[in-house]
C-alpha positions as a printed Julia matrix, in Angstrom:
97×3 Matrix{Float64}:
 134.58  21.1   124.73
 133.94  23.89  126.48
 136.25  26.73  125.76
 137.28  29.53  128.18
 134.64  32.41  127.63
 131.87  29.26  127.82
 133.91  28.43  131.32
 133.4   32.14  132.21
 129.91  32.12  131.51
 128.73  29.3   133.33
 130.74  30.74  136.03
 129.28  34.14  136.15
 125.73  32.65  135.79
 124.87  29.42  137.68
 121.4   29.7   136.47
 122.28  27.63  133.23
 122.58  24.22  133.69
 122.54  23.39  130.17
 125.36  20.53  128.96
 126.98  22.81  125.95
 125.93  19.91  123.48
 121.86  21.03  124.37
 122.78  24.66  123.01
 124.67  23.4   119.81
 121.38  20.74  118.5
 120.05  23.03  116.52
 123.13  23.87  114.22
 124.3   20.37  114.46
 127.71  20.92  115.62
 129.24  18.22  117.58
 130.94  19.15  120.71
 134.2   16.76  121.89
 137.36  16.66  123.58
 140.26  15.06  123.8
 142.02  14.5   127.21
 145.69  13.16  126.38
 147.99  12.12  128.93
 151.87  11.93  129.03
 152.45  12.51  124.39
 156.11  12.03  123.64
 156.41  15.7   122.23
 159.02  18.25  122.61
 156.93  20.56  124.18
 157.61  18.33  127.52
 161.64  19.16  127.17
 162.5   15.41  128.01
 165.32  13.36  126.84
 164.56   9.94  125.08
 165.57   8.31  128.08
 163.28  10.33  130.6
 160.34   8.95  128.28
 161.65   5.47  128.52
 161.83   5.82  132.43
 157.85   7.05  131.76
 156.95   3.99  129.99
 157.43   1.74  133.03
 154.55   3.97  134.68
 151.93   3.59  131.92
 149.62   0.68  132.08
 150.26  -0.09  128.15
 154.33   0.22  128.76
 155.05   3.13  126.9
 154.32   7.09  126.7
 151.59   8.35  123.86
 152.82   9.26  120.41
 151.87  12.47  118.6
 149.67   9.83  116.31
 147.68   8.68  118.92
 146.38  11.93  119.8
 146.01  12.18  115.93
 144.12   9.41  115.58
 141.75  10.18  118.12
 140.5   13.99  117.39
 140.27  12.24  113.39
 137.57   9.35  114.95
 136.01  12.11  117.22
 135.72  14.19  113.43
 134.12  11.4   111.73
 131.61   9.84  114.27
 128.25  11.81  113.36
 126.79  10.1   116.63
 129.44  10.7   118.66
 128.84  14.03  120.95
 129.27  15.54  124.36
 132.76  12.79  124.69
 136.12  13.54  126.75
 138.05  10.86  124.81
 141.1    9.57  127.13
 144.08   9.01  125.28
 145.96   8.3   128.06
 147.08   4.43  127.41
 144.73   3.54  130.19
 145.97   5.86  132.8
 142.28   7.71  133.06
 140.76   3.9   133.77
 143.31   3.5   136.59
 145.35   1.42  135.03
């Protein structure tokens, strides 16, 4: 994932045309994001019932739970072969569903 300074940089100099994961190899850190969609949280300030009006528009039928999101970040933590990934958790919006 590329945080904002990173952004910055690659802004500022379009000379480096490195993928972030080519920097990171030699301290083995793994480099991943997740891109969630619509996450029943509060944060969104929705009733229930606006996130039940949601569900119709997601391909699986229903909004994202805070567990979802969960579960993803905890695969992206374990897979040692796993690197440079923007996992959708999205319930198949992201595939055009």
């Amino acid at each position: 994932m590329i945080v904002p300074e990173q952004q910055l940089a690659i802004e500022q100099d379009h000379t480096n045309d490195k993928h972030p994961n080519q920097d990171s190899r030699d301290h083995r850190r793994l480099q991943n994001a997740v891109a969630p969609g619509i996450i029943k949280t509060p944060i969104h300030g929705r009733t229930d019932k606006q996130f039940e009006e949601l569900n119709g528009m997601q391909p699986l039928g229903h909004v994202g739970e805070v567990r979802d999101v969960v579960d993803a970040v905890l695969y992206l933590a374990d897979a040692e072969f796993v690197t440079g990934v923007v996992l959708p958790v999205d319930g198949g919006v992201h595939a055009g569903g």
